[in-house]
C-alpha positions in Angstrom: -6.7 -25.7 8.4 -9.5 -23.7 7.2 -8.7 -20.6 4.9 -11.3 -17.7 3.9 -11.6 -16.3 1.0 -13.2 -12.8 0.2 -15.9 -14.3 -2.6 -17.1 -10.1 -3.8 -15.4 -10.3 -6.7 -12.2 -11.6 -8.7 -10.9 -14.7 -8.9 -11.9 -16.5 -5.8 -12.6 -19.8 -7.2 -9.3 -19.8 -8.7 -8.0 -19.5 -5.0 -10.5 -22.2 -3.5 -8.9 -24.3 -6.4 -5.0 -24.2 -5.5 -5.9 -24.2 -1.6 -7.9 -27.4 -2.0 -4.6 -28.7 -4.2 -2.6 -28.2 -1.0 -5.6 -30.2 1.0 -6.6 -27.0 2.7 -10.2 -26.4 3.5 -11.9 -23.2 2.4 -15.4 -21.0 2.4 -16.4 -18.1 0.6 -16.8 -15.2 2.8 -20.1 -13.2 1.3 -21.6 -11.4 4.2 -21.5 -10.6 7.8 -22.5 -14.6 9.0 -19.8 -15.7 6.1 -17.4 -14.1 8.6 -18.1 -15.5 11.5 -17.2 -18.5 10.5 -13.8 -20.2 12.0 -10.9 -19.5 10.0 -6.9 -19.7 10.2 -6.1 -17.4 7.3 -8.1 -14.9 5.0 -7.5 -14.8 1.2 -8.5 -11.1 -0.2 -8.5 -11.8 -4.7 -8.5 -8.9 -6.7 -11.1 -6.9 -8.3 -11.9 -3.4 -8.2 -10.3 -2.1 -5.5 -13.1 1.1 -4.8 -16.1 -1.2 -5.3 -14.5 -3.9 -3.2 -14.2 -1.2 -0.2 -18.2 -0.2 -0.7 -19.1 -3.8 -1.1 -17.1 -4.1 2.4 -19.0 -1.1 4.1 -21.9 -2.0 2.5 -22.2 -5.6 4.0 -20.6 -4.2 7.3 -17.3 -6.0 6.9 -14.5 -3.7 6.8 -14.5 -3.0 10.6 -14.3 -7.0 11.2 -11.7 -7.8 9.1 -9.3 -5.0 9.6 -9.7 -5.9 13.3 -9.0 -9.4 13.1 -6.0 -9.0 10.8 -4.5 -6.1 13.3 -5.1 -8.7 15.8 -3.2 -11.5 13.9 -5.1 -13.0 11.6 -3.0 -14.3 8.3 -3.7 -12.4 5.6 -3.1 -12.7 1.6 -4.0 -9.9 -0.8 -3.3 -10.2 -4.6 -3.6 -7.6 -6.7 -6.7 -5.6 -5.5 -6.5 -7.5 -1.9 -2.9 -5.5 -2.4 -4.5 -2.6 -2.7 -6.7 -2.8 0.2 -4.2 -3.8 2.5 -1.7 -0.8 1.9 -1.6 2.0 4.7 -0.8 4.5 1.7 -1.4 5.2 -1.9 1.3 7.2 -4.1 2.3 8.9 -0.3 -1.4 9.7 0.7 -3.2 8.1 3.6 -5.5 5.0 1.8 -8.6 4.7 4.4 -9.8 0.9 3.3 -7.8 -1.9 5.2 -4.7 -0.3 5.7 -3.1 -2.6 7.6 0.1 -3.3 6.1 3.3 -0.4 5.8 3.4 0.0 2.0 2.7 2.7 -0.4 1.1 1.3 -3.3 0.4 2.7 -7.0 -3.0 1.8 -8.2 -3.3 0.4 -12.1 0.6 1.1 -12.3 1.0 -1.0 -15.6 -1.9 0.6 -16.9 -5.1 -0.3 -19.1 -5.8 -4.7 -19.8 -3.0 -4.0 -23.0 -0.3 -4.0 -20.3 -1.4 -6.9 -18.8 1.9 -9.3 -19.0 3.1 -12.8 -17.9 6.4 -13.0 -16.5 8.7 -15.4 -14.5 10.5 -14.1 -11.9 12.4 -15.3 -8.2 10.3 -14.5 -5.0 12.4 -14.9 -1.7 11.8 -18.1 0.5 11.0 -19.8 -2.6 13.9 -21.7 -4.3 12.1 -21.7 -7.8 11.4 -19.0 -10.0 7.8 -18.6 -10.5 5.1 -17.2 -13.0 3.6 -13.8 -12.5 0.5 -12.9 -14.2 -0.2 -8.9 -14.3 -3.9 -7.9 -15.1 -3.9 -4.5 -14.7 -2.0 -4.5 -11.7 -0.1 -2.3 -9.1 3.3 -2.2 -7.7 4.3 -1.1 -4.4 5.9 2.2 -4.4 8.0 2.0 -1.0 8.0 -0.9 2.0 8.6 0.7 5.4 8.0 -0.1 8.5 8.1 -3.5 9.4 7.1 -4.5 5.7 10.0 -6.5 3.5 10.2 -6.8 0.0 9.5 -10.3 -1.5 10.0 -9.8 -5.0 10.5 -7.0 -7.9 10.0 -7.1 -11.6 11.8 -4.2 -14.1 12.8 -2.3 -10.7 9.2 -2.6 -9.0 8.2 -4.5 -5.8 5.3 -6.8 -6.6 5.2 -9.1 -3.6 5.8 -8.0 0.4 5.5 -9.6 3.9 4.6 -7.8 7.2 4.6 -10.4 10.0 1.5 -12.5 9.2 0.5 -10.5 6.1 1.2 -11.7 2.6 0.5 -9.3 -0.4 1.3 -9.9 -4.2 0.7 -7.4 -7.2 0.1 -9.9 -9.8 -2.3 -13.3 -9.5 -1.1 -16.2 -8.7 -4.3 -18.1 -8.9 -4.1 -17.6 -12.1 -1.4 -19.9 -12.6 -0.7 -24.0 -12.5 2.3 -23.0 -10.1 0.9 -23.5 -6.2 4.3 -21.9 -4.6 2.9 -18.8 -3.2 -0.2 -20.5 -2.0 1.8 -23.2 -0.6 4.2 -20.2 1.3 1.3 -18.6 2.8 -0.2 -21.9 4.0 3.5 -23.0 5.2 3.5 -19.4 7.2 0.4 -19.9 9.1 1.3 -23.8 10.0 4.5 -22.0 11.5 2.3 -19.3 13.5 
């Protein structure tokens, strides 16, 4: 198994880091010939979510990968990848990704002071697990064909859509390799 991982900004080699602790292989995707590479999942770290979108334009990405995901490509988004993959912000139309049936509210905890840790359950996973919130968002509503995964204080902060995975906080960030190991468990189960 070979993952991607979106290497513009955030946290990638924390990513490339708990893959490799599951024995998954991974590259950095950087530009257009990145891309093209063969892959079985992408992973999309956060960031900043409006320069991430012009970086994607900019290197004539945005088109590929929203394609390839619409056309079943596995897909996990944390925080910022979150962000990108939502079809709407606070009830508008988002135009990035958009390829998953959430409505998502940008920087909802606010400035780096509310930045939190927290432990919380996740469905599939029998365990509890750490949550580490840097600024993050929470998804408003799931519709669709979207399904909660997980909610702290009343807030979803993880969903599923099919082959998409997205998570509000940063698992990466954490010794715990739970959610990496889910979404690698969901692509081995196609």
């Amino acid at each position: 198994m070979k993952i991607a991982i979106l290497a513009l900004q955030g946290a990638f080699v924390e990513h490339e880091r708990m893959l490799r602790s599951l024995d998954v292989e991974t590259f950095e995707v950087r530009n257009k010939d990145d891309w093209q590479q063969p892959k079985d999942g992408l992973i999309i770290p956060g960031g900043e979510s409006t320069t991430m979108v012009k970086l994607l334009h900019d290197l004539d990405l945005l088109t590929s990968i929203q394609r390839e995901i619409r056309e079943g490509l596995p897909v996990f988004g944390t925080c910022a990848g979150l962000i990108l993959l939502a079809k709407q912000e606070n009830g508008q139309a988002a135009s990035r990704i958009s390829t998953m049936d959430i409505d998502v509210c940008r920087n909802a905890y606010g400035r780096q002071l509310g930045s939190f840790r927290t432990v919380s359950s996740f469905k599939g996973i029998e365990n509890d697990i750490p949550m580490t919130f840097i600024r993050a968002p929470y998804i408003n509503q799931v519709y669709g064909e979207a399904e909660a995964l997980a909610t702290v204080n009343g807030h979803i902060v993880a969903a599923r859509q099919g082959h998409q995975l997205v998570t509000a906080f940063h698992p990466e960030l954490d010794e715990d390799v739970s959610i990496h190991r889910y979404f690698v468990d969901s692509i081995k189960k196609g």
